[in-house]
C-alpha positions as CSV (number, residue, x, y, z in Angstrom):
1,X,16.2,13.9,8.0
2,X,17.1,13.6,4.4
3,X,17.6,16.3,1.8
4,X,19.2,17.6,-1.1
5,X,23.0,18.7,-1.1
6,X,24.6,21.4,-2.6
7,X,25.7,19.1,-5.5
8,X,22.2,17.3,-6.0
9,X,22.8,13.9,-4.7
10,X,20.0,12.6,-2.3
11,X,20.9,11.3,1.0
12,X,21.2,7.8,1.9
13,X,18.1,7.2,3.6
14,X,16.4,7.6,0.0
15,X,17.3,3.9,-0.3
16,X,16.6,2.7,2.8
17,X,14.2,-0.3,3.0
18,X,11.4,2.0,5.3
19,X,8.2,1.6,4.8
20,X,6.3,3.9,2.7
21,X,3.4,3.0,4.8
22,X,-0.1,1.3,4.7
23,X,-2.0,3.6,2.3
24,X,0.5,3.5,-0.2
25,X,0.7,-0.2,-0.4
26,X,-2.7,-0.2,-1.0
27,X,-2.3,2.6,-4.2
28,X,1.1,0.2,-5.4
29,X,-1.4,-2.9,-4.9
30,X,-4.6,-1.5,-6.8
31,X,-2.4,-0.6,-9.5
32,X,-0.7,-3.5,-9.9
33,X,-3.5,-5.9,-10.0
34,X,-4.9,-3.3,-13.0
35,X,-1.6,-3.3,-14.8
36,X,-1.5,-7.4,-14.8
37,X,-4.7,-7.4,-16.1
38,X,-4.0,-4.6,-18.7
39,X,-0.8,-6.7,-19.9
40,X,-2.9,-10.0,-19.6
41,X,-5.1,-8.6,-21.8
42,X,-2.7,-7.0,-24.2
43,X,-3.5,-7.0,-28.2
44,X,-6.8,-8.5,-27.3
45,X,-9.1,-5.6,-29.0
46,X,-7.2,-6.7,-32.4
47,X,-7.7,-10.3,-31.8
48,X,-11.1,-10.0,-31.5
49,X,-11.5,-8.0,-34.0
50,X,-9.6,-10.3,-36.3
51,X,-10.9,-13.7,-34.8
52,X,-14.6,-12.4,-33.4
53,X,-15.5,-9.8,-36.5
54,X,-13.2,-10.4,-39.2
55,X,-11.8,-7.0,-39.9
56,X,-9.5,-6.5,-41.8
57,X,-5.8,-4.5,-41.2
58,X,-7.2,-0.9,-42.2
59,X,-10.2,-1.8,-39.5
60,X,-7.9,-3.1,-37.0
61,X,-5.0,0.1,-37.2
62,X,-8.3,2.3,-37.3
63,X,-9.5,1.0,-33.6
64,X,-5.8,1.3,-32.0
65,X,-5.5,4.9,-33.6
66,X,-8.9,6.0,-33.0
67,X,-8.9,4.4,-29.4
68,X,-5.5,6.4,-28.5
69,X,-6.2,9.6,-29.8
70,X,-10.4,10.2,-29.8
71,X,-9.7,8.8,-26.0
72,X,-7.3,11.8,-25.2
73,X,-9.2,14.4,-26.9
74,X,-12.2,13.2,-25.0
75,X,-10.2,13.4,-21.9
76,X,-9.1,16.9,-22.4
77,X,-11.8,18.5,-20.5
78,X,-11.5,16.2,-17.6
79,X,-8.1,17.4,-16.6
80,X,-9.4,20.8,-15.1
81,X,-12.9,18.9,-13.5
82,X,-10.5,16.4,-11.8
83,X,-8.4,19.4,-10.0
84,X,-10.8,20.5,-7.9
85,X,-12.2,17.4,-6.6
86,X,-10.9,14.8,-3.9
87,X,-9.0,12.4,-6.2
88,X,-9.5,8.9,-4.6
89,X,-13.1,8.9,-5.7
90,X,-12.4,10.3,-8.9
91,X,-9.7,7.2,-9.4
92,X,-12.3,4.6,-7.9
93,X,-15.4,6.0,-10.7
94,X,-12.5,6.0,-13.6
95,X,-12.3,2.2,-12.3
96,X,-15.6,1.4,-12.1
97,X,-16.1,3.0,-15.7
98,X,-13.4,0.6,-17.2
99,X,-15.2,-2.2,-15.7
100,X,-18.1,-1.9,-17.0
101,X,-17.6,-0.9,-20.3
102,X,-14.7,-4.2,-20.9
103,X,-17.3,-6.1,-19.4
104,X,-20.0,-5.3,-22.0
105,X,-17.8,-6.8,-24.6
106,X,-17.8,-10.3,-23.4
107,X,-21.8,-10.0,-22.3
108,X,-22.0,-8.7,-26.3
109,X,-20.4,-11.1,-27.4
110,X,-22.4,-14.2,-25.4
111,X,-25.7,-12.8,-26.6
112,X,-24.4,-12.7,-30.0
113,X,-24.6,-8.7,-30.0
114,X,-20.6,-7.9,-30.2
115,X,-20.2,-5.0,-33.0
116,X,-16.9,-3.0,-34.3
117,X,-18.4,-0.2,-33.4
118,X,-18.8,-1.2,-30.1
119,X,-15.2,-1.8,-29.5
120,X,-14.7,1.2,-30.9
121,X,-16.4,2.9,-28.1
122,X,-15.1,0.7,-25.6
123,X,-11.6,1.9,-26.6
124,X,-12.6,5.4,-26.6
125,X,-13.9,5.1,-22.9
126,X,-11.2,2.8,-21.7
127,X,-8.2,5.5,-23.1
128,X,-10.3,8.8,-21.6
129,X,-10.7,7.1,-17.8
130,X,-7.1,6.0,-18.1
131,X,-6.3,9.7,-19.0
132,X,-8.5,10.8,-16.2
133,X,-7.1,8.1,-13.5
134,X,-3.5,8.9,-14.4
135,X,-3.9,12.8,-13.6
136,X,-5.9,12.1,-9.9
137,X,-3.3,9.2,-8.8
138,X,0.1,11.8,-9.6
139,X,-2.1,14.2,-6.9
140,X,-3.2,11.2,-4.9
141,X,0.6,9.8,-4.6
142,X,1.8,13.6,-4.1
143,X,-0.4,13.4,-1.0
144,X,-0.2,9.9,0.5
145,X,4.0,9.8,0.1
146,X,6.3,12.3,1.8
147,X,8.8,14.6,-0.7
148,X,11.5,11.9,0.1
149,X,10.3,9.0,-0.8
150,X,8.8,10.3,-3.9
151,X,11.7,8.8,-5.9
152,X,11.3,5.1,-3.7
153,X,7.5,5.2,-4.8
154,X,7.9,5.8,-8.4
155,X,10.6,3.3,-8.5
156,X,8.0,0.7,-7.2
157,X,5.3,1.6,-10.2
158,X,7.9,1.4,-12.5
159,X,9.0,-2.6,-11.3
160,X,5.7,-3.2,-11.4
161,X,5.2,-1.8,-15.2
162,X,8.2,-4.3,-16.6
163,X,6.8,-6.8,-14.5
164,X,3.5,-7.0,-15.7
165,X,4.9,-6.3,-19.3
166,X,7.4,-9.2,-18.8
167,X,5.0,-11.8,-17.8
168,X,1.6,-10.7,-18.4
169,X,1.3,-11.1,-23.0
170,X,2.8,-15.0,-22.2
171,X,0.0,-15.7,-19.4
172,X,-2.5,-13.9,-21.6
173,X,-1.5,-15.3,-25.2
174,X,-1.7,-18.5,-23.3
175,X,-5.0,-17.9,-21.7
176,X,-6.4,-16.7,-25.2
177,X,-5.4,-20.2,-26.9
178,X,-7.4,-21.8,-24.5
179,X,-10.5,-20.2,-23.8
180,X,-10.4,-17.2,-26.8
181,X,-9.4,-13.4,-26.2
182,X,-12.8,-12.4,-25.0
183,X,-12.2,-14.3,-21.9
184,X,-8.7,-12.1,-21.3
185,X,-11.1,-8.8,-21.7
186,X,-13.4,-9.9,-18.9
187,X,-10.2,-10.4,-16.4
188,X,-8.6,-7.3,-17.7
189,X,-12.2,-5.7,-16.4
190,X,-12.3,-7.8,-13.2
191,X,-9.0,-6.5,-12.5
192,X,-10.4,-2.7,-12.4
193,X,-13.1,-3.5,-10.3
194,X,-10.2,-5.2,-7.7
195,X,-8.5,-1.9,-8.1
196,X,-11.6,0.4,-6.9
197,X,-11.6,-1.5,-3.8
198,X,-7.9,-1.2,-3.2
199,X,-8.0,2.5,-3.7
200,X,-11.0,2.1,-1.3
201,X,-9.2,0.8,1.3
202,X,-6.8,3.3,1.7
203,X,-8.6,4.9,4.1
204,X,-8.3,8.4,5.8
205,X,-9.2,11.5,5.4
206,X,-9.0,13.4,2.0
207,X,-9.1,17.2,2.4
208,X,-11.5,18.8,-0.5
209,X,-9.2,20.8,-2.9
210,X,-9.7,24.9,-2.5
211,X,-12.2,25.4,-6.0
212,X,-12.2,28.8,-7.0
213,X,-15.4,31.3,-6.9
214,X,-18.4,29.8,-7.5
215,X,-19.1,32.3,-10.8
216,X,-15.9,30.8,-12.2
217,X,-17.0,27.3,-10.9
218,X,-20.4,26.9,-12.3
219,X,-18.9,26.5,-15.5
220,X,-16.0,25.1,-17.4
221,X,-14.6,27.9,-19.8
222,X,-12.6,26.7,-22.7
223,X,-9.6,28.7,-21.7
224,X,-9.0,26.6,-18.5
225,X,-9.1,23.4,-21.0
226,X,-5.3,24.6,-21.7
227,X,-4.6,25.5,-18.1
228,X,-2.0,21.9,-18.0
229,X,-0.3,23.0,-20.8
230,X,0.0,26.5,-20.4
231,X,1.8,25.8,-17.1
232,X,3.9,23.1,-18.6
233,X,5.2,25.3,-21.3
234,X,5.7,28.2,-19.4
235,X,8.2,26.4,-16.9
236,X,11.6,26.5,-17.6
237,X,11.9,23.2,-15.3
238,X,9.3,21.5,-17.2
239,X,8.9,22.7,-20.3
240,X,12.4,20.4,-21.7
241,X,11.1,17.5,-19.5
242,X,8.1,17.8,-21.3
243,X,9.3,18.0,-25.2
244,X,11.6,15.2,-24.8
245,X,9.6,12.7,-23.0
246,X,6.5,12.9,-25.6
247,X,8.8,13.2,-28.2
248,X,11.1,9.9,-27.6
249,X,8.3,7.9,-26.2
250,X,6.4,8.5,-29.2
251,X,9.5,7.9,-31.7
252,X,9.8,4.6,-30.3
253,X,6.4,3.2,-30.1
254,X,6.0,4.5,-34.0
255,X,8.0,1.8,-34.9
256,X,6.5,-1.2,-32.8
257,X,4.2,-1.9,-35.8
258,X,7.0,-1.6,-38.2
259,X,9.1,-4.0,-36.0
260,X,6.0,-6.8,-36.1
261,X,5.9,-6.3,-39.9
262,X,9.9,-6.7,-40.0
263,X,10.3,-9.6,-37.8
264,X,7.0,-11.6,-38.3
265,X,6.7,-10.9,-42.2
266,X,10.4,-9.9,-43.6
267,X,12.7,-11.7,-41.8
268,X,10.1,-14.8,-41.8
269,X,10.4,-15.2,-37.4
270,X,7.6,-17.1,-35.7
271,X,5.1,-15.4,-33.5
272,X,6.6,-16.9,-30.0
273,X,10.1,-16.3,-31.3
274,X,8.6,-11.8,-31.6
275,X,7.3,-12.3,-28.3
276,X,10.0,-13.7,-26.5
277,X,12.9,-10.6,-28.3
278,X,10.3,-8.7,-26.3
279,X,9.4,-10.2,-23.2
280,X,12.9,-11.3,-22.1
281,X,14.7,-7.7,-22.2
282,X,12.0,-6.5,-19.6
283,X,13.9,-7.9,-17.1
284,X,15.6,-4.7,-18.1
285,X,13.1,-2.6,-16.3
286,X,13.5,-4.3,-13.6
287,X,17.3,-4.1,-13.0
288,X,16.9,-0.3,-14.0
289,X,13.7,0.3,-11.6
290,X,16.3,-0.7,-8.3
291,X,19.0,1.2,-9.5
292,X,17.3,4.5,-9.5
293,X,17.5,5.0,-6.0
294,X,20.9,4.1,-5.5
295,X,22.0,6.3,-8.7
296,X,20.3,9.3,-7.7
297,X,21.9,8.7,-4.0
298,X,25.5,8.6,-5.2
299,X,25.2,10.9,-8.4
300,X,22.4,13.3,-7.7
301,X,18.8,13.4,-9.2
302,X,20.0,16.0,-12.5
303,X,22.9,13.8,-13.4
304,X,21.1,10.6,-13.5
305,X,18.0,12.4,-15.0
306,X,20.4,13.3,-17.9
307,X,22.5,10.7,-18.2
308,X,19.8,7.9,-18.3
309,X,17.7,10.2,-21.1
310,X,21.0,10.1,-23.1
311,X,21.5,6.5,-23.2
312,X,17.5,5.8,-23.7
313,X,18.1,7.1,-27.3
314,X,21.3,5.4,-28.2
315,X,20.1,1.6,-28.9
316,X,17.2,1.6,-31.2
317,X,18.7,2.6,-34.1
318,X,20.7,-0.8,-33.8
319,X,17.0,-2.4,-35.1
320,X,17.6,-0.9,-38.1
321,X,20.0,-3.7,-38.3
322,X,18.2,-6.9,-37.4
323,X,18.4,-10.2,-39.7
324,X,17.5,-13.6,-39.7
325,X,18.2,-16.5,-38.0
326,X,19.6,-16.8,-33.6
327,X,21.9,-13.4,-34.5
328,X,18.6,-10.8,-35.5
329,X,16.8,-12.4,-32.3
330,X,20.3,-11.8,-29.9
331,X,19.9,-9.0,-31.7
332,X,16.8,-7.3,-30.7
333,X,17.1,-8.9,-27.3
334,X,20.1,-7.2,-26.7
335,X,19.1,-3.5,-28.3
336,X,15.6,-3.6,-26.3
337,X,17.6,-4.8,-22.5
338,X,19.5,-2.1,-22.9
339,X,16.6,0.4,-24.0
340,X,14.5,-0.8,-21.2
341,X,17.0,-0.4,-18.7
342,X,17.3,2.9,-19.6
343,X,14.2,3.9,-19.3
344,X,13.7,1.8,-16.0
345,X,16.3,4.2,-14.6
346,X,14.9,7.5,-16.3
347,X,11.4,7.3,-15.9
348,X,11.3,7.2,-11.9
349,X,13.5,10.0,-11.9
350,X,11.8,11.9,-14.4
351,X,8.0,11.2,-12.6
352,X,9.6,12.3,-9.5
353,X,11.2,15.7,-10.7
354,X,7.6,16.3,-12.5
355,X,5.9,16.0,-8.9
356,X,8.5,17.9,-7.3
357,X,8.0,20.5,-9.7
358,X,4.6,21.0,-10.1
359,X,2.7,22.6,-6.9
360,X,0.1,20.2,-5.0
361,X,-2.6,22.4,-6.9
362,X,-2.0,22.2,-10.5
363,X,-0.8,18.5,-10.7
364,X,-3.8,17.0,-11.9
365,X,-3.9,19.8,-14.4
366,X,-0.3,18.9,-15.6
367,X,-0.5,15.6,-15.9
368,X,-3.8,15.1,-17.9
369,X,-1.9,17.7,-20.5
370,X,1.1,15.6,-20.2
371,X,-0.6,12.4,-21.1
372,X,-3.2,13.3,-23.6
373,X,0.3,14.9,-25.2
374,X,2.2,11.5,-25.0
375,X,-1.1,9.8,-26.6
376,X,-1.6,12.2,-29.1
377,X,1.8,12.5,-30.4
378,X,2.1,8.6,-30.2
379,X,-0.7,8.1,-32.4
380,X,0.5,10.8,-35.2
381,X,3.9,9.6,-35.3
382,X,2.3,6.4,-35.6
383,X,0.2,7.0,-38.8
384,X,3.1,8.6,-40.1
385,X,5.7,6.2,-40.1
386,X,3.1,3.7,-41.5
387,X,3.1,5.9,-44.4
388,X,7.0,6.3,-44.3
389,X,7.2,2.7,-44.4
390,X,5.2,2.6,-47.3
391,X,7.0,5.0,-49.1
392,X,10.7,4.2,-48.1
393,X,10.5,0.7,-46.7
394,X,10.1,-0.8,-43.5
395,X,13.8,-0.9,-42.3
396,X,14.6,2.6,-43.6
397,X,11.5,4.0,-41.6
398,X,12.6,2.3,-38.1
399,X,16.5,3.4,-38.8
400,X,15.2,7.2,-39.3
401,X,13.3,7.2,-36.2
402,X,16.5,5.9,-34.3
403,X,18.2,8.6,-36.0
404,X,15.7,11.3,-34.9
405,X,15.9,9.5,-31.6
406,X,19.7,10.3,-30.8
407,X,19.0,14.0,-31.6
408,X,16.3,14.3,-28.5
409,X,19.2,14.4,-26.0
410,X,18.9,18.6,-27.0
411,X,15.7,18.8,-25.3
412,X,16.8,17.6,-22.1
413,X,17.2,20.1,-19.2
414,X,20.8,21.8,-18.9
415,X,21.0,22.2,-15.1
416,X,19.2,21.1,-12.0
417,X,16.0,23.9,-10.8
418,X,15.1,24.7,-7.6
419,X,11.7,22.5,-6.7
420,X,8.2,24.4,-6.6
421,X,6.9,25.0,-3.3
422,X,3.9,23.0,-2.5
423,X,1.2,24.9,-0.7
424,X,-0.3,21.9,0.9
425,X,1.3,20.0,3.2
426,X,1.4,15.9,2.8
427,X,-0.4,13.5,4.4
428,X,1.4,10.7,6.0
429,X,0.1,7.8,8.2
430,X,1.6,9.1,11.3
């Protein structure tokens, strides 16, 4: 059996090529074909809106902003509701949801019915069921995947992400010259429904979660709204994994607008020339995806944990720096492989020690706080470095945030903790 020595490192069968078993392919399937479609459908909201509607830029940063951030709000309450139900069905309706409601933007849009303010909705929907799935497949994956191979599972997700990032904009940019971004929304929604019916055929038996009395039950109280967070914050484990992951995610995606603005306006570069600084270095995520393992076996999970949060935060302040011409594209290739492959490494370690610390019973809980957090802070860092921007310039905004970046290392945890016990045992497919 494998385990944990006394200095952290995992034993070798973490990285052994075992099977993680036929239910689990089927989770790792159904979320790939929804990621591909996601990617394949990436920036098509704000296409449509420029292309279908004509809206105009305060129109279009109003649905991505209000999309993120009305989406987790709305999603707050669902955290709670989803940790007393069996998840699988709770994952399959959050599937079905997103199907339907992408799919009433190209039927809109053939009957000649397709409104701003029905993507606006659409967003909203799309961003609270993503919330809601997210929190019922950590619990699902907690159950289907022994403590083990946690790490080998997350690992697999996180391949998958880069891929589907790498290769999915190209495929759908293409896709949207040819038969117009309307047509990308309709495979992004076929590509939930193809989900549902992978999450479907996992099969098995799914043991109903304990609920608690049926006077507490029968009613949602607006205390147990903060239950996720309350937990989070009160763990000594979490509480730095926590802080620093919402806090550096959302410091880099501020700036992703302000890159497009550099690149594409500034520095005069041409739309395939962007895509390709940022398609290329997610080959990045994959190298650091298949390292994990291996790290984590030789090193131990805290180390690598550490280590790999440090070097996330070293390399975008080096876009403060980009210019013109083949050296600003090597440039921003080079900056974003090595930020990528960072967080290729980090982010399976990190999802794993969140599992591992989080009981069985509070894990949808945690992560639907966790999330609406990430998407929340995302979206006010956002507006605000929009209005930094404006105020300092564009360069100067995206060189403070990689400055703020490389102080984030602080938040990280100083020393490995002992794993929560999980008071239900997981299911594997004997």
């Amino acid at each position: 059996m494998s385990g944990v020595t006394e200095s952290g490192a995992v034993e070798s069968d973490v990285v052994r090529g075992r099977s993680l078993g036929r239910r689990f392919e089927w989770l790792w399937a159904a979320y790939a074909v929804s990621t591909f479609g996601t990617r394949l459908a990436f920036d098509a909201f704000p296409l449509i809106a420029v292309m279908v509607l004509d809206a105009g830029p305060a129109r279009v940063a109003a649905l991505a902003a209000a999309g993120l951030a009305v989406g987790a709000v709305v999603a707050v309450p669902l955290g709670p509701w989803v940790e007393f139900r069996r998840k699988r069905p709770v994952m399959v309706a959050m599937d079905l949801v997103r199907c339907a409601v992408l799919l009433s933007v190209p039927l809109a849009y053939a009957f000649g019915r397709l409104g701003f303010a029905q993507l606006l909705v659409v967003s909203v929907v799309v961003a609270a069921a993503d919330i809601t799935f997210r929190a019922a497949a950590g619990s699902c994956l907690k159950a289907l995947v022994r403590p083990k191979d946690l790490l080998r599972a997350n690992g697999r997700f996180e391949s998958t992400t880069w891929t589907a990032a790498m290769l999915g904009p190209p495929v759908g940019g293409a896709a949207i010259g040819l038969f117009g971004p309307v047509v990308t929304v309709a495979a992004d929604a076929v590509s939930y429904l193809l989900s549902a019916l992978g999450i479907r055929a996992i099969g098995g038996g799914e043991p109903r979660p304990p609920r608690p009395p049926r006077t507490e039950a029968s009613r949602l109280r607006a205390g147990d709204l903060l239950d996720g967070w309350r937990y989070v914050l009160a763990s000594p484990a979490l509480r730095p994994l926590f802080l620093n992951t919402v806090l550096v995610n959302g410091l880099i995606m501020a700036t992703a607008p302000l890159l497009a603005v550099l690149m594409l306006g500034d520095l005069g570069f041409a739309p395939w020339q962007y895509s390709l600084a940022f398609a290329v270095p997610c080959l990045g995520g994959l190298v650091g995806s298949r390292l994990a393992g291996p790290l984590v076996a030789r090193f131990g999970e805290h180390r690598v944990l550490v280590t790999s949060g440090v070097l996330r935060v070293c390399w975008p302040l080096g876009l403060a720096f980009v210019g013109p011409g083949a050296g600003g594209l090597v440039l921003v290739m080079v900056v974003e492989f090595g930020l990528i492959t960072s967080v290729g490494v980090y982010n399976p370690v990190y999802a794993t020690r969140r599992l591992e610390l989080t009981p069985a019973d509070r894990v949808a809980r945690t992560l639907s706080a966790w999330t609406v957090s990430g998407k929340l802070t995302t979206a006010a860092l956002t507006a605000v470095w929009g209005l930094l921007a404006g105020l300092t310039g564009t360069r100067t905004a995206v060189a403070l945030a990689g400055a703020l970046l490389l102080a984030t290392p602080l938040l990280l945890p100083r020393r490995t903790r002992t794993p929560a016990p999980a008071p239900v045992q997981p299911a594997t497919d004997g």
